[in-house]
Every structure is written in structure tokens, then in C-alpha cells.
VOTOR-700932 format. One record per residue (C-alpha): residue number from 1; residue in three letters; x, y, z. Coordinates in Angstrom, 1 decimal. Layout:
! residues N
seq,type,c1,c2,c3
NUM,ALA,X,Y,Z
...
END
This chain:
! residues 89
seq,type,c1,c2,c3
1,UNK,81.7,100.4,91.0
2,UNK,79.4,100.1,88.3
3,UNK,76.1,98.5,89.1
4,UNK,72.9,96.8,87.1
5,UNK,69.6,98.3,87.6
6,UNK,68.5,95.8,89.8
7,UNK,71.2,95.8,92.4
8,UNK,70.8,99.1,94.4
9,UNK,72.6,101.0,97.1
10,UNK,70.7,99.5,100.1
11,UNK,70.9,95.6,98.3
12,UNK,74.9,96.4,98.1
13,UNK,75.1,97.8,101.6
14,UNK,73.2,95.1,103.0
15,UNK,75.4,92.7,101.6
16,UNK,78.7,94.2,102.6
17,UNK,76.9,94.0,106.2
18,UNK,77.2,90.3,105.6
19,UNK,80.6,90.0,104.6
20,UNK,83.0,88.1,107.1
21,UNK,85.1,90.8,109.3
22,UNK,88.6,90.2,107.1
23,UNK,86.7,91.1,104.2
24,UNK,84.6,93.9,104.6
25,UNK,87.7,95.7,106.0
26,UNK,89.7,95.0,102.7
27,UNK,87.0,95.7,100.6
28,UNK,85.8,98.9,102.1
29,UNK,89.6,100.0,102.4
30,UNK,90.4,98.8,99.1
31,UNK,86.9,99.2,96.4
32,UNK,85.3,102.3,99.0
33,UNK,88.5,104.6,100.6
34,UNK,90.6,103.4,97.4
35,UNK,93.9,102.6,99.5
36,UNK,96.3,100.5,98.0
37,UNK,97.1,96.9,98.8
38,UNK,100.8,97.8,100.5
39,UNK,99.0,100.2,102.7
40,UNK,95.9,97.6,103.3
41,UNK,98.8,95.4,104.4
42,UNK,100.4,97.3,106.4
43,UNK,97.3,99.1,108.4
44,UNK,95.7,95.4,109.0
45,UNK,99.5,93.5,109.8
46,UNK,99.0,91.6,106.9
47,UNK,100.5,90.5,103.7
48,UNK,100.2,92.0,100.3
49,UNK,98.8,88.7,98.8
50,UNK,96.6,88.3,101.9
51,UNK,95.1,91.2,101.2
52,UNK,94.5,90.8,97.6
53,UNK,93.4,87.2,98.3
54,UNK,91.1,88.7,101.2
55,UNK,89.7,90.8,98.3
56,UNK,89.1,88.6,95.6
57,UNK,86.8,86.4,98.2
58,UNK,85.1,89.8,99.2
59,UNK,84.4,90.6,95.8
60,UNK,83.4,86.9,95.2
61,UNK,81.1,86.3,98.2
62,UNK,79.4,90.0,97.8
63,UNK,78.8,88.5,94.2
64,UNK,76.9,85.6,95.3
65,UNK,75.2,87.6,98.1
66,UNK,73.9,90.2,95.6
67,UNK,72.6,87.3,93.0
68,UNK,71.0,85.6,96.1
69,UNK,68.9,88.8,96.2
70,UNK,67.6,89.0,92.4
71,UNK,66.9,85.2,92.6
72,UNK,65.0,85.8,96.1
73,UNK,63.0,89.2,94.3
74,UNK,62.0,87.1,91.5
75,UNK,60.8,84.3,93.4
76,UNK,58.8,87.0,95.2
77,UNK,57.6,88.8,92.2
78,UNK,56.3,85.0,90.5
79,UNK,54.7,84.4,93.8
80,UNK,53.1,87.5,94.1
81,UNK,52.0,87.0,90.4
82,UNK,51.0,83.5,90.8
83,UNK,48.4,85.3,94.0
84,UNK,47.2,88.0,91.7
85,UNK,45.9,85.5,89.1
86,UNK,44.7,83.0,91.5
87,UNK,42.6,85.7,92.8
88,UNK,41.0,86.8,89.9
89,UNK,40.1,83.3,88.8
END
């Protein structure tokens, strides 16, 4: 998995932590140990396309979990900015 700058190990591992059960098994079986989606669904009882559906929302909800992150640094960083020039007024 290719990964920006921003967005490291911890941030990623951190948001995996947060995934819903269903998913994080899928996604850590599927993106992490690289097994394949007929072997996903056969170690979890599941469906093919429930598994790949259970992906795609893994991948989707670590998404928004990640961006929640930057947007929550920057606020930080334009907060702790906006407190560095207030203080030197």
C-alpha cells in the first residue's frame, strides 16, 4: 500500500484499530496477509461478494478515518499558529 507523506504507519494502524470487526478481518486478510477473496470466504463462512463488499467499505471507511486525521492536524497546526502570533503581539 502506497502512502502520502502525511499519513504514517501509526495514523494507518490506528485507524485499522477503528474499523468495525467484519472489516478489519477482510482487510487485514485481504490488503496485509494477501489471501484471496475465495479463501477470505471460506475461512470467515462468508460469500465471495461479501467479502469483497466487506472490503470495499474497509477501504472506504479507513479512507475517511485517515482524512479525518490530516483535517484534525491541520486544525491543530492553524491553532497552534494562530497561539504563536497571538503571543508575540
Amino acid at each position: 500500500m502506497l502512502l502520502s507523506g502525511s499519513i504514517d504507519r501509526v495514523n494507518l494502524e490506528r485507524a485499522v484499530e477503528q474499523l468495525p470487526p467484519g472489516y478489519k478481518t477482510v482487510f487485514v486478510l485481504h490488503d496485509v496477509q494477501g489471501y484471496e477473496h475465495n479463501e477470505i470466504a471460506e475461512i470467515m463462512g462468508c460469500s465471495i461478494g461479501n467479502s469483497k463488499s466487506q472490503l470495499h467499505k474497509a477501504r472506504m471507511r479507513l479512507r475517511e478515518l485517515l482524512q479525518e486525521e490530516q483535517r484534525q492536524r491541520a486544525r491543530d497546526a492553524r491553532e497552534a499558529a494562530r497561539s504563536e502570533s497571538a503571543g508575540t503581539d
